[in-house]
C-alpha positions as CSV (number, residue, x, y, z in Angstrom):
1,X,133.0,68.2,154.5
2,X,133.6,65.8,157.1
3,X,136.9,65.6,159.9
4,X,137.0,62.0,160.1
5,X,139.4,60.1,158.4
6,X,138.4,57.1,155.7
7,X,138.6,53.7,157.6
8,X,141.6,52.8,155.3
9,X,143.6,55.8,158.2
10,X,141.4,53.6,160.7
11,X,143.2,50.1,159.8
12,X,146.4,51.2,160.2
13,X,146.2,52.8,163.5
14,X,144.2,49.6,165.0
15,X,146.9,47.7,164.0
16,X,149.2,49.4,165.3
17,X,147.2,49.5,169.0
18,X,147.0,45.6,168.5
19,X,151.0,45.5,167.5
20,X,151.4,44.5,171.5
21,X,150.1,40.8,170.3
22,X,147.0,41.1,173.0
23,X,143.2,40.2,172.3
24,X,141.5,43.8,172.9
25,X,138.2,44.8,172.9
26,X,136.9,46.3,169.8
27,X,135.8,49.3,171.7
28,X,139.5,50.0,173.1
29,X,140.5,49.8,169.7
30,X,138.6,52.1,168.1
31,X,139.0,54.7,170.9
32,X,142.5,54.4,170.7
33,X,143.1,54.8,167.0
34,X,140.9,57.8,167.0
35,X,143.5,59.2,169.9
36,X,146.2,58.9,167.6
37,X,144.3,60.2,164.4
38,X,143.9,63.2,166.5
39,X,140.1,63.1,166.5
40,X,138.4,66.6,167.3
41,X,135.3,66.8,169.9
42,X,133.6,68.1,167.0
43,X,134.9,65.1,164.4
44,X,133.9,62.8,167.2
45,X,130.4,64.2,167.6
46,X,129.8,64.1,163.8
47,X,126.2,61.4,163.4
48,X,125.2,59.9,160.0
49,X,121.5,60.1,159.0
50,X,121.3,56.5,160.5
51,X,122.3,57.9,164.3
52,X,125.8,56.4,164.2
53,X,128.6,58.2,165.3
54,X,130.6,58.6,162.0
55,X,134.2,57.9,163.1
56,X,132.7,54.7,165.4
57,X,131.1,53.6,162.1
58,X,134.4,53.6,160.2
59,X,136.9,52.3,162.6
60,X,134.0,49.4,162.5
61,X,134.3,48.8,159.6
62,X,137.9,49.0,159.4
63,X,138.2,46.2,162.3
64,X,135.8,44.6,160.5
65,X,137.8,44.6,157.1
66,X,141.1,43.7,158.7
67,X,139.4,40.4,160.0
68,X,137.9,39.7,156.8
69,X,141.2,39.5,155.5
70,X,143.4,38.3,157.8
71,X,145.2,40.9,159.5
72,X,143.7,40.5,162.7
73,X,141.5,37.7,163.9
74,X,138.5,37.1,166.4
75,X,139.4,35.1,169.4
76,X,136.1,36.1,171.1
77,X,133.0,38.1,170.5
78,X,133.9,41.4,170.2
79,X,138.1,40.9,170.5
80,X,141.0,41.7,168.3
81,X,144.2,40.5,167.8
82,X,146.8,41.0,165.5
83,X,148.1,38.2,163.4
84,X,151.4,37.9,161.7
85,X,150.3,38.8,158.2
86,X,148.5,41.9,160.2
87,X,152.4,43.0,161.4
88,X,154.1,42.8,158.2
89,X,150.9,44.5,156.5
90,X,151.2,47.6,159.0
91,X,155.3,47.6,158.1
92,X,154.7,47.5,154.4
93,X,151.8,50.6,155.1
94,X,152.2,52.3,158.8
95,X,149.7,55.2,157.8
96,X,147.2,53.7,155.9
97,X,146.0,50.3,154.8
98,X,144.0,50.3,151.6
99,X,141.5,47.9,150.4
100,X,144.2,47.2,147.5
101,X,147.0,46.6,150.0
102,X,144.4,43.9,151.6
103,X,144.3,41.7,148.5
104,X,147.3,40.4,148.9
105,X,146.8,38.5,152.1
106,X,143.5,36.8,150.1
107,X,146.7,34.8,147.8
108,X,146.7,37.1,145.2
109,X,149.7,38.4,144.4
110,X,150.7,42.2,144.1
111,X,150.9,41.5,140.5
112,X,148.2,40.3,139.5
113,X,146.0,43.1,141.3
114,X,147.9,45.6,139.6
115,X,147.7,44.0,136.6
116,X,143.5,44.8,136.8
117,X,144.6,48.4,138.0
118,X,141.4,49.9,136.5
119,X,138.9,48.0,137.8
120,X,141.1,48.0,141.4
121,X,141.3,51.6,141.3
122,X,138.0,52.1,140.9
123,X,136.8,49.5,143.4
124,X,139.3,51.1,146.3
125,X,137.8,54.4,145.5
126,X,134.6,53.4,146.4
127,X,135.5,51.5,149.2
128,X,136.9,54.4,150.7
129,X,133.7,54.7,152.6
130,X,132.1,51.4,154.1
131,X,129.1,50.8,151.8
132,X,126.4,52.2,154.7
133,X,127.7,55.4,153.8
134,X,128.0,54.8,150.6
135,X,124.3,53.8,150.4
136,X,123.7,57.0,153.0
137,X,125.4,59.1,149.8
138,X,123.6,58.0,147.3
139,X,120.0,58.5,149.1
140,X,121.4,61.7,149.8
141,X,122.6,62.6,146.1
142,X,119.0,61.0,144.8
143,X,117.3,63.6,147.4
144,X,119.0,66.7,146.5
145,X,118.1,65.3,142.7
146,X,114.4,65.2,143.6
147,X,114.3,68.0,145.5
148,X,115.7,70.2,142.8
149,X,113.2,68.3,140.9
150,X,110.3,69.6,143.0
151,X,111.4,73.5,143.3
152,X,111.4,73.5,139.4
153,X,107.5,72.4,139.7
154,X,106.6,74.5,142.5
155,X,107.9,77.7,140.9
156,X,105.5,76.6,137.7
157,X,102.5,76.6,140.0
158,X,100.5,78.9,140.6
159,X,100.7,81.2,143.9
160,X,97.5,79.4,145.5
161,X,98.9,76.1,144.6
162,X,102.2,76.8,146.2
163,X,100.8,78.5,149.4
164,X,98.7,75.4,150.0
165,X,102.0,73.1,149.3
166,X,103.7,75.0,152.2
167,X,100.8,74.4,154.5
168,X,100.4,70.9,153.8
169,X,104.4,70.3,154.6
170,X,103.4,72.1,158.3
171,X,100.9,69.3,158.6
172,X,102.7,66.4,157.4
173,X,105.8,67.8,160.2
174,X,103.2,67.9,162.9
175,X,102.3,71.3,163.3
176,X,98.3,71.5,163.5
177,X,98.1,68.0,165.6
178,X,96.1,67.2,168.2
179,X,93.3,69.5,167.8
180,X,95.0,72.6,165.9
181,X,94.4,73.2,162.2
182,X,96.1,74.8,159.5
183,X,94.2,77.6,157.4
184,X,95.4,79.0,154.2
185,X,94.0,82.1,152.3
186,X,93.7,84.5,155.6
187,X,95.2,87.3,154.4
188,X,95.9,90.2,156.4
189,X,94.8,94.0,155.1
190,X,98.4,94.3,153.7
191,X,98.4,90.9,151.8
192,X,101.4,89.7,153.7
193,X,99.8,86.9,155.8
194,X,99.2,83.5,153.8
195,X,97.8,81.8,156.1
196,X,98.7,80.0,159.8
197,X,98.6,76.9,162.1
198,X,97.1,76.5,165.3
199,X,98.7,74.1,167.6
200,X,95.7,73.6,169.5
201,X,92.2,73.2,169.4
202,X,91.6,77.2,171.0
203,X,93.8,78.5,169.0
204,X,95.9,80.0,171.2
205,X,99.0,78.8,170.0
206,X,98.9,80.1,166.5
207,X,101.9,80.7,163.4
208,X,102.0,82.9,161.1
209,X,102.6,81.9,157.5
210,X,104.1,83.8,154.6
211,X,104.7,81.8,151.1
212,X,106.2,83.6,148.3
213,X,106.7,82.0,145.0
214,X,109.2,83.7,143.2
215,X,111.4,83.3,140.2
216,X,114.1,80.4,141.5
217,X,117.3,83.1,141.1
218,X,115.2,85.9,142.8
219,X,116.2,86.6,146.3
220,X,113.6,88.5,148.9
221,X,115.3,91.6,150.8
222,X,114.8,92.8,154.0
223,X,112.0,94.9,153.2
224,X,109.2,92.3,152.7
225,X,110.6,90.3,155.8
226,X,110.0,94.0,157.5
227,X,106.3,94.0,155.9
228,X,106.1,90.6,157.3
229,X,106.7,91.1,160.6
230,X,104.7,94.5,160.9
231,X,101.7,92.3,159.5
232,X,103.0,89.7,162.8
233,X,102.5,92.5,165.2
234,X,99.3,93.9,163.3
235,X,97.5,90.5,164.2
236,X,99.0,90.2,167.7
237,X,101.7,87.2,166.8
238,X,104.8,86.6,167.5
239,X,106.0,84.0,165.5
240,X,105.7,83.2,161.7
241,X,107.4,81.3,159.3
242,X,108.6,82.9,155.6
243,X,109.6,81.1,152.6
244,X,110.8,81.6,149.4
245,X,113.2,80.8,146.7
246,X,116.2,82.9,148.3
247,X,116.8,85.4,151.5
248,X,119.2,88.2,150.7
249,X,121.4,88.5,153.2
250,X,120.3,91.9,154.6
251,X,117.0,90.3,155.1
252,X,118.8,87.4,157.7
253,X,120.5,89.9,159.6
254,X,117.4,91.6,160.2
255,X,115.2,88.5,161.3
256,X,118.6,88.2,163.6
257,X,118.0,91.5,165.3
258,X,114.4,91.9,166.1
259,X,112.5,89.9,169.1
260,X,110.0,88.5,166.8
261,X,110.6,84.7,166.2
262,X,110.7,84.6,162.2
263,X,111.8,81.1,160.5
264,X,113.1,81.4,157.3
265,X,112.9,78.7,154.7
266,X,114.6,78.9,151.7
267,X,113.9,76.9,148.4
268,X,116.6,74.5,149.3
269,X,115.3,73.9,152.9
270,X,112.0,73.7,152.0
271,X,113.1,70.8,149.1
272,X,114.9,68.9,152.2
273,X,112.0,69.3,154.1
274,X,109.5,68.7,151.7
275,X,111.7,65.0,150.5
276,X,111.4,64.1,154.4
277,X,108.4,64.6,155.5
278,X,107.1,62.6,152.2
279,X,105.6,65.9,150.7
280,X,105.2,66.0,146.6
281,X,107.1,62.6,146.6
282,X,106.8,59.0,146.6
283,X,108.9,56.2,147.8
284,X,110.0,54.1,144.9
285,X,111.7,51.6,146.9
286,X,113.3,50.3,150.0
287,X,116.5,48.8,151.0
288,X,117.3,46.5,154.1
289,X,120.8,46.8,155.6
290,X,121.5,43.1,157.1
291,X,124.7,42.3,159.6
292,X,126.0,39.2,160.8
293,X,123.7,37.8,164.1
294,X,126.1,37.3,166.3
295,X,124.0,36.1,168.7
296,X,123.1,33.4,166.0
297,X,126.9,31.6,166.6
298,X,127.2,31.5,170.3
């Protein structure tokens, strides 16, 4: 769950910043309605999947809404300023500005928008988030959809089929590049090695690989991760990578307390991964997010 407030809490602070009747810079502004919002470190470090700071994103947008509908205007590139339906707008809602609230300053009257309440309410509860999030959550819904998807058809494949799957997601993140390799079926005397990675051509960077395919609501304990990592230190490694449906939290707290470096993947990490690094699925389509060229108007 995110810190940072909707850009609706955005508007209303800009305006206020801009209340002074001066053109500021859109940068100044946004900076100094997070002050007042009492933005965290943390809430200011918080990145969407696109590698935009999330609170910058929505006080963008909120600037960027206020000028659409007349609250504030452009003077030049990149400057605010208040206007006078923007000082009556922040007296009518001094905390926060909602897209309904805008409507007005369009000629509609108050009426007439609440006379559509429904299909307004509905409309301002989407636009609670500019619509790059929006698309950002619905990727995100539509990938924990496919990735559920893909568990449910791992689990009904065979061991061999899943073990391979793993391997092949190592390859398609990079591991095995440049000379390495990635070998399944090497199984060590006590069956608990699956198979392994070099990372180069000599093999003397090489991971360890253990891919259990268990029922979806089973969880593995810390005795197979302790099998695991004896078979680790039986070929010499130090590092390996486990995954499975579900760790048991005993088994976490061990991989915490010993020196060797084990990874553990669970069923829902290894979906995420899996829906990233195009493993098991397809893209169906693309989208193109477009902005104004504002090098186009000067």
């Amino acid at each position: 769950m995110t810190e940072v407030p909707t850009w609706e809490y955005f508007g209303a602070s800009a305006l206020r910043f801009l209340s002074d009747g001066v053109g500021h810079k859109a940068m100044d502004v946004r900076e100094a309605a997070a002050d007042e919002l009492g933005l965290t470190e943390q809430a200011r470090q918080e990145m969407m999947k696109s590698g935009q700071r999330r609170w910058e994103n929505r006080a963008n947008w909120a600037l960027s809404r206020l000028a659409q509908y007349g609250a504030a205007r452009r003077p030049a590139r990149g400057i605010y300023q208040i206007t006078e339906a923007g000082r009556t707008l922040l007296a009518q809602h001094p905390h926060r500005i909602r897209l309904i609230d805008l409507g007005p300053l369009l000629g509609s009257s108050v009426e007439s928008v609440e006379s559509v309440e429904p299909i307004d309410h509905a409309l301002e509860v989407a636009q609670e988030i500019d619509p790059v999030e929006q698309i950002e959550t619905g990727v995100a819904r539509l990938q924990a959809s496919v990735g559920a998807d893909l568990l449910t058809r791992l689990n009904s494949e065979n061991p061999a089929f899943f073990e391979q799957a793993i391997l092949g997601l190592f390859l398609a993140m990079g591991y095995g590049g440049a000379g390495g390799k990635v070998t399944g079926s090497q199984r060590s005397s006590d069956g608990e090695i699956d198979g392994f990675v070099d990372q180069d051509a000599l093999g003397l960077s090489r991971i360890y690989v253990q891919a259990k395919r268990y029922a979806l609501d089973a969880s593995v304990g810390r005795p197979e991760i302790q099998a695991f990592v004896g078979a680790l230190h039986g070929n010499q490694a130090n590092q390996g990578v486990f995954t499975t449906g579900r760790f048991a939290t005993g088994a976490r707290a061990y991989v915490d307390s010993v020196p060797t470096r084990v990874i553990l993947i669970d069923g829902q990490r290894l979906a995420a991964l899996m829906v990233r690094y195009g493993v098991g699925v397809q893209v169906r389509r693309t989208v193109q997010i477009v902005e104004v060229d504002e090098d186009f108007f000067e």
